[in-house]
C-alpha positions in Angstrom: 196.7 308.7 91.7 193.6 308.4 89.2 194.3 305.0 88.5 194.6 304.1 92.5 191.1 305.7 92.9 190.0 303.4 90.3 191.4 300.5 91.7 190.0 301.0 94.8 186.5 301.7 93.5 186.7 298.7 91.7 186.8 296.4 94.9 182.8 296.2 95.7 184.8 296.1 100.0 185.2 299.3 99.1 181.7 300.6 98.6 180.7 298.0 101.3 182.3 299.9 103.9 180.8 303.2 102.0 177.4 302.0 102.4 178.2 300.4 106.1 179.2 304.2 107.8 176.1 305.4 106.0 173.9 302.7 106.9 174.9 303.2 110.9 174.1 306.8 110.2 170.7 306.3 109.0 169.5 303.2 111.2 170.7 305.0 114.3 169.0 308.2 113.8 165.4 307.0 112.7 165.6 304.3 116.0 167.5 306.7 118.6 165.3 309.4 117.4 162.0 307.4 117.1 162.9 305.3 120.6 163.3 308.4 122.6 160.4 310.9 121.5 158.1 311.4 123.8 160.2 309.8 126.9 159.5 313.4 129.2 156.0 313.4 128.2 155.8 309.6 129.8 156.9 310.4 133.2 153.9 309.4 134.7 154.2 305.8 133.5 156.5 306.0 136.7 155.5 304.1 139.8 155.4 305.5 142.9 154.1 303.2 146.5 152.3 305.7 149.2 152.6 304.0 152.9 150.6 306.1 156.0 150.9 304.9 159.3 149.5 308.3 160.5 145.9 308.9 160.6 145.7 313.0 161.0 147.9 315.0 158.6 149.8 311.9 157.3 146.0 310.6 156.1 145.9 314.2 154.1 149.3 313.9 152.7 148.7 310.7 151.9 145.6 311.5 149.5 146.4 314.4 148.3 149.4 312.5 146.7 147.1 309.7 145.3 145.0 312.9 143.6 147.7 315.0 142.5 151.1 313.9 141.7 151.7 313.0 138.1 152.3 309.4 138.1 151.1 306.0 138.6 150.8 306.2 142.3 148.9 303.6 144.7 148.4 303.0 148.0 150.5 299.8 149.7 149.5 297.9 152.7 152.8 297.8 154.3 156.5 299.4 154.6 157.8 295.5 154.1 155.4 294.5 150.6 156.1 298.3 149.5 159.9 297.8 150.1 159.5 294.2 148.2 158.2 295.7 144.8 161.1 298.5 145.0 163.8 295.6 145.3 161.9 293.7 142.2 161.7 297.0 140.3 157.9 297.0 140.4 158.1 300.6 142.3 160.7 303.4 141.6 159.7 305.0 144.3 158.2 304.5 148.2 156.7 307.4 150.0 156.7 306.4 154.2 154.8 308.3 156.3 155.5 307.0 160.2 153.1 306.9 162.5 153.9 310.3 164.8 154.3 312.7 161.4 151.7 314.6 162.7 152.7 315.3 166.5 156.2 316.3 165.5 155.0 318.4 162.7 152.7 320.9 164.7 154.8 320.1 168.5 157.1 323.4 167.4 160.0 321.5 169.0 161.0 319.1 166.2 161.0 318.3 162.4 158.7 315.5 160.9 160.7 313.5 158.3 159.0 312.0 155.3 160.7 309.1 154.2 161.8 308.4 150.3 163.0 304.4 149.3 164.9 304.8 145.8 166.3 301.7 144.5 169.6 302.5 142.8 169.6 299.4 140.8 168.2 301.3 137.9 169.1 303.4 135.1 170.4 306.9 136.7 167.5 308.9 135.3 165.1 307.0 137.7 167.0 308.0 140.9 166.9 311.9 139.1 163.3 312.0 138.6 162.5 310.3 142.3 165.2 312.9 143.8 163.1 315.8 142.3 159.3 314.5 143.3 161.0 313.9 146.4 161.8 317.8 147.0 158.6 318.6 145.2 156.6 316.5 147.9 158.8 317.5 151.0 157.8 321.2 149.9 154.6 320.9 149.3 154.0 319.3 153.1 156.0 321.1 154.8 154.0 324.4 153.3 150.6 322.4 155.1 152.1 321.6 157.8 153.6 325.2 158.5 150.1 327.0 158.3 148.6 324.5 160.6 151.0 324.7 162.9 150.5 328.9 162.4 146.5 328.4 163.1 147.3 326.5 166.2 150.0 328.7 167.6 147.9 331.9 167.0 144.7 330.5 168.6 146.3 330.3 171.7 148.0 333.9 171.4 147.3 337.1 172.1 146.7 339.8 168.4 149.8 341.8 169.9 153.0 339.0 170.2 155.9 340.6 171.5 158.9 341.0 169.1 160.9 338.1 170.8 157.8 335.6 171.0 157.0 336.3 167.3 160.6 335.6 166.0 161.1 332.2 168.1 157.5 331.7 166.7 158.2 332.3 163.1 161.9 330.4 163.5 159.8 327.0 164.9 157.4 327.0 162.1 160.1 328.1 159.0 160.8 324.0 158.4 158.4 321.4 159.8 159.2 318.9 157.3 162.0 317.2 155.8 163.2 314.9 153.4 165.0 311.6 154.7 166.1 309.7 151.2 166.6 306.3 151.7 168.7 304.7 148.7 168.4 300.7 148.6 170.6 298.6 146.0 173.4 301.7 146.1 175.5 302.4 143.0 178.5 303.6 144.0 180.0 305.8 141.5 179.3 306.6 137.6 181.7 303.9 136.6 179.9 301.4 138.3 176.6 302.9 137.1 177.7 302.5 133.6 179.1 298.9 133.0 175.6 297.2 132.5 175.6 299.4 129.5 179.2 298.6 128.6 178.8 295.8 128.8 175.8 295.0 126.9 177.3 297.6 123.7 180.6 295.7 124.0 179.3 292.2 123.8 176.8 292.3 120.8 179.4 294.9 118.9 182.1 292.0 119.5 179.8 289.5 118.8 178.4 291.0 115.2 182.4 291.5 113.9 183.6 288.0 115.3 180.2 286.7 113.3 181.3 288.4 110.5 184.5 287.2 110.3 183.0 283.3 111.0 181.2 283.6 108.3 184.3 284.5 106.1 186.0 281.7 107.4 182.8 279.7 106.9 182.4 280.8 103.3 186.9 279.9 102.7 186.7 276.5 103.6 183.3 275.3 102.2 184.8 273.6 99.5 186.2 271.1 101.9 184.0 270.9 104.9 180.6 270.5 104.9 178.0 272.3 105.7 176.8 270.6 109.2 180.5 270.2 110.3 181.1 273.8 109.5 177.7 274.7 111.6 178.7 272.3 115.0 182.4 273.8 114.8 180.7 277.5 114.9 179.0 276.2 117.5 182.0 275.1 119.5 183.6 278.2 119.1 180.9 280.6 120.6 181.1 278.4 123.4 184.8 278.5 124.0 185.0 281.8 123.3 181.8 283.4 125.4 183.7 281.3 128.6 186.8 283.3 127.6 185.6 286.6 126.5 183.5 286.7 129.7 186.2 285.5 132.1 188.4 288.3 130.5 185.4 291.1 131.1 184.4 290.3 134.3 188.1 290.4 135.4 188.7 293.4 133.8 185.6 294.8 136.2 187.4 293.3 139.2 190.4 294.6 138.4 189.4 298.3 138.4 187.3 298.3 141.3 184.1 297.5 140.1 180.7 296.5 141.9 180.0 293.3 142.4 177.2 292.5 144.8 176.9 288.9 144.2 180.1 288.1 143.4 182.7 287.3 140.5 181.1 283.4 139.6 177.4 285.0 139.0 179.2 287.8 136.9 181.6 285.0 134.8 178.9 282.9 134.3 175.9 285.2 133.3 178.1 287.4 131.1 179.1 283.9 129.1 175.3 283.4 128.8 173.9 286.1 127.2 177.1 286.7 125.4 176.7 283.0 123.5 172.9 284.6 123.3 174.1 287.5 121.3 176.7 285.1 119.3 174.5 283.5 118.3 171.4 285.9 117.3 174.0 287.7 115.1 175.1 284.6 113.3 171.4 283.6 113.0 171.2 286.5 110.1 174.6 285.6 108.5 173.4 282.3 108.1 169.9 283.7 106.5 170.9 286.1 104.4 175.1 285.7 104.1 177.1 288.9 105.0 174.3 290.9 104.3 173.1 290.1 107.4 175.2 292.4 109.2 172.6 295.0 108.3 170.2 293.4 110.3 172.7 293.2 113.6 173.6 296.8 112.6 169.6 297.2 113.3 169.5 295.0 116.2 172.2 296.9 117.6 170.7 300.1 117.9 167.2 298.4 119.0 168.8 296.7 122.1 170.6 300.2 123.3 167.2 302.1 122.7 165.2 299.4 124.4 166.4 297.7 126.9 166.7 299.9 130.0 170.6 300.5 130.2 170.2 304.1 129.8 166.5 305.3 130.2 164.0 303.3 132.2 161.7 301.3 129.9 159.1 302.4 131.3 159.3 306.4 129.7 160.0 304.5 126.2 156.3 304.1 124.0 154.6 300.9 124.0 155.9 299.8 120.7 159.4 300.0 122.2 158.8 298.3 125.3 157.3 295.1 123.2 160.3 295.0 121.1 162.1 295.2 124.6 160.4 291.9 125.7 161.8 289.8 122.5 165.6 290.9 122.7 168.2 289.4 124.8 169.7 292.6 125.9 166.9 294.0 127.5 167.2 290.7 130.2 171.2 290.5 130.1 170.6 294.7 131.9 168.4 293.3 134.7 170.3 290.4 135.0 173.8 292.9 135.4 172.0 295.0 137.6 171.2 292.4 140.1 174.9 290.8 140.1 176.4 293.9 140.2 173.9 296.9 142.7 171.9 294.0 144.1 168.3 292.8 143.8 166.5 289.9 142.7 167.7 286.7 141.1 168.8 286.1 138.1 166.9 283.2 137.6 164.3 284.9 135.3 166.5 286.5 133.7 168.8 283.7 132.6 165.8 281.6 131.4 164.4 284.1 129.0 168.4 284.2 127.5 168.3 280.3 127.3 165.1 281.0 125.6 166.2 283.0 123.0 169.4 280.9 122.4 167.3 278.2 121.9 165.2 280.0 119.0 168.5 281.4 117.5 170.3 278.0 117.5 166.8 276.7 116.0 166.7 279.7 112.8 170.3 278.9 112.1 169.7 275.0 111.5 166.9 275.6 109.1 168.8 278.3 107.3 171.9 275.9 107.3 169.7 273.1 106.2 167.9 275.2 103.6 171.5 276.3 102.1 172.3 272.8 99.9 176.6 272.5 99.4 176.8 271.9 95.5 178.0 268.1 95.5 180.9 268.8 93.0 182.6 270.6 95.6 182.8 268.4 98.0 183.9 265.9 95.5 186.5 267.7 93.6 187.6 267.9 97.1 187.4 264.8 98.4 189.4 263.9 95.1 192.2 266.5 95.4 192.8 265.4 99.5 193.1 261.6 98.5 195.8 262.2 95.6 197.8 264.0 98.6 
């Protein structure tokens, strides 16, 4: 048994994969623990849109919420511009307040509604918050709008209300205003809600070990291939493979009922995009730094799940976070999936800051590759030993 340890302790794979578990261990703690401090103290980085079409008590709802809610609130012109920005993710939240709020709030025959636009196309803590400041709001009005409906009613009333009078009183005035929640882009079902993230976490872990093992087969056969043929071939094979690896996802989705707003192409074909992105950004540090590199794509890993909106809306992270959020591909292949899959805007964006990227990847792998000179007597002890066969 000794001498087995011994022979395994021998083989540096062995203390590879050591370091490797302890490595994921460390790199995800300081990120996870660094990306997320501080997220419930930045709740009012959270935008929410106030549109009043009522000039009486809808014009004092309307600025008391600009004064006193916690968040980045404004005032928009209109329902349609307001409802606009939501769809684009610019809002998280709109606030409508029609045009007779105020006569059915103090009439004693009817409720007034505030309305509440949530676009579900977001990570789930968004629609959580916005449900909550909903009920907060709702309460908050419907406590105004009960006392001036009280002053109104007892102006017009005698000191001594008989007992009947009084109860019908106090039962009109108990709930003047409710909430009507209005949920555009709708997710339905925490399955569907968490395949962007899935799918993000799947891609770039597939793509780092099929890297890894490129790189393997790189390192095997560059005795007798050279180092440019080596690089077009890896090239080739992303390719191929992020068309197949993507057909065989976005089936999968299909298959089990998933989500699909705008259809199976725009799935197929963004998935192969940003899954050739993240290809080839983790075989951008093999070809730096060899198969150390997978340090840096265990790094880059946990940076693109902290920062790019799959679980916890960007917004809440700090600024640093939100920067780095801007120069990954993941943080662009979410929005993208949320717009094929709940509905919103194009992809278009999107797609082009992917091509972007892919573009400065492809560009960091050819000066590494051309920085990396093939010893000469390789390739001719090589090309010696293939013409003798």
């Amino acid at each position: 048994m000794k001498s087995a340890f011994q022979s395994f302790f021998k083989r540096p794979t062995t203390w590879v994969g050591i370091i490797t578990a302890l490595m994921f261990q460390v790199i995800f703690s300081v990120i996870w623990m660094t990306g997320y401090d501080g997220v419930t103290d930045n709740t009012n980085k959270l935008k929410i849109a106030v549109v009043n079409e009522d000039e009486q008590l809808g014009a004092q709802v309307a600025t008391g919420l600009l004064q006193s809610l916690p968040f980045d609130v404004v005032q928009a012109d209109s329902l349609d511009q307001a409802r606009s920005e939501l769809n684009e993710r610019k809002l998280h939240m709109v606030v409508y307040i029609p045009g007779d709020f105020s006569a059915r709030a103090v009439d004693g025959q009817s409720t007034a509604a505030i309305q509440y636009l949530i676009n579900e196309s977001n990570p789930a803590l968004t629609k959580s918050i916005m449900n909550g400041v909903a009920a907060q709001i709702t309460g908050n009005v419907n406590s105004m709008a009960v006392m001036n409906g009280i002053q109104g009613m007892l102006a017009g009333q005698p000191v001594n209300m008989p007992a009947e009078q009084a109860a019908a009183a106090a039962s009109a005035l108990s709930q003047r205003v409710v909430a009507d929640i209005q949920l555009e882009n709708r997710v339905l079902g925490m399955n569907n809600q968490m395949v962007p993230m899935m799918l993000v976490l799947a891609s770039y872990v597939g793509a780092m070990i099929m890297g890894m093992n490129m790189e393997q087969s790189a390192m095997a056969v560059s005795g007798t291939v050279g180092r440019w043929q080596r690089f077009a071939v890896r090239g080739v094979i992303n390719v191929v493979a992020a068309l197949l690896v993507a057909l065989v996802g976005a089936s999968l989705i299909v298959a089990f009922g998933g989500q699909i707003e705008h259809g199976f192409l725009s799935l197929w074909l963004f998935q192969s995009l940003f899954l050739l992105t993240f290809m080839f950004v983790a075989q951008a540090f093999l070809y730096l730094f060899g198969m150390a590199g997978m340090l840096f794509n265990i790094i880059m890993l946990s940076l693109q799940l902290v920062s790019s909106g799959a679980m916890v809306p960007r917004e809440l992270l700090s600024d640093f976070y939100i920067r780095l959020g801007e120069l990954l591909p993941a943080t662009y292949a979410v929005e993208g999936l949320m717009n094929i899959l709940f509905g919103g805007p194009g992809i278009g964006a999107d797609a082009g800051k992917l091509a972007i990227i892919v573009v400065a990847a492809i560009a960091v792998s050819v000066l590494a590759v051309s920085l990396k000179r093939q010893p000469g007597g390789q390739l001719r002890a090589a090309a010696v030993i293939h013409s003798k066969k």
